[in-house]
N, C-alpha and C positions, 0 to 999 in steps of 0.2 A: 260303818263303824262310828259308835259315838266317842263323844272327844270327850275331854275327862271333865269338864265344867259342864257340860250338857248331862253325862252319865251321875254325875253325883248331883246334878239337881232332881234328876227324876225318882232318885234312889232316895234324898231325904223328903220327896213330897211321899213317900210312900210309909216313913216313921211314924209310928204314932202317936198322937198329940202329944201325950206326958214325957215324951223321949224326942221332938222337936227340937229344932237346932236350923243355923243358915247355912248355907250353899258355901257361903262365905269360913263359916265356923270349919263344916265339913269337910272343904278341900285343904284346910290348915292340919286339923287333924287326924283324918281318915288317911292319910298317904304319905309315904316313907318322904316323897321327892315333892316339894313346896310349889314348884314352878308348875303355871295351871300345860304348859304345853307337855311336863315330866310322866316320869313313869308312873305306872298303876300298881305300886307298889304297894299293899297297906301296911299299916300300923296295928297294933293288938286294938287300939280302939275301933280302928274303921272295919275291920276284919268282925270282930262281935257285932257294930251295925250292920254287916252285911248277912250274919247268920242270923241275927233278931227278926230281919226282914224275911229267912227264911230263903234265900235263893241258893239255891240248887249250889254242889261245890265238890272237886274232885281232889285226894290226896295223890298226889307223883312223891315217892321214896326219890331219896336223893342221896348224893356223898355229901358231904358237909366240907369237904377239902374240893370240890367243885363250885360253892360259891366266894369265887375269890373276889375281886376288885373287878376283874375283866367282866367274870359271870354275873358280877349285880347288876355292870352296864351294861350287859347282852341282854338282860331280863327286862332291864328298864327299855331300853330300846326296842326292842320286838314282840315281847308282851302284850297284847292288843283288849286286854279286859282284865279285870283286878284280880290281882293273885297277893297271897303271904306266905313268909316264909316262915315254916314251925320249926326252929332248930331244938327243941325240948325232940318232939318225935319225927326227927331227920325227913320232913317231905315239904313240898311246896303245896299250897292247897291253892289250884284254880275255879275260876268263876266262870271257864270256857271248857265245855265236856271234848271240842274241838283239838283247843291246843294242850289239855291233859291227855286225852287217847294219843296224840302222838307224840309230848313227852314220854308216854309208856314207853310207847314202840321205841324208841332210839336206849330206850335205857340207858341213857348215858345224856344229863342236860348237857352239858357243855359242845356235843353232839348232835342236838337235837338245836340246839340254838344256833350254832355256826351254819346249820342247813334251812332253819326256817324264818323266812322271812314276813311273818304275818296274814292275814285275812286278804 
């Protein structure tokens, strides 16, 4: 697993010139959670640079009374590749076909979280 200053340097050498930005820039504003060892959280910004780039990404339907306080620190914590939260259209969108297939399966994040422990 890449760590999250490794994963976003490799993700902005891949931006296009005109949309260039530092490693530095990026981990301040691509992710919900500031601390470089924190969650892979995005931002509406880092979330757009990640579809710009074009990588692959899976919606999970959610309850919206599921992401409480606990559930954002269960996400941040075991999370292992960037994910956002769309609460316009109630799903989480991952960057891992992995940990989205079996979010499906549990149908129930807070469920799916308390059971899975990562890569």
């Amino acid at each position: 697993m890449l760590h999250k200053e490794e994963l976003t340097s490799r993700l902005v050498k891949l931006l296009p010139n005109d949309n260039q930005i530092t490693v530095d820039l990026a981990l301040k504003t691509w992710y919900m959670n500031l601390r470089k060892t924190g969650g892979l959280r995005l931002t509406e910004q880092g979330y757009q640079a990640l579809k710009m780039l074009d990588i692959e990404s899976w919606p999970v339907s959610i309850e919206l009374s599921q992401i409480d306080k606990r559930g954002l620190l269960s996400l941040d914590q075991k999370i292992t590749f960037p994910y956002y939260i769309d609460t316009r259209k109630k799903q989480v969108i991952m960057f891992s076909s992995r940990e989205a297939m079996l979010a499906t399966l549990y149908n129930d994040l807070k469920q799916f979280l308390s059971n899975y422990s990562g890569l």
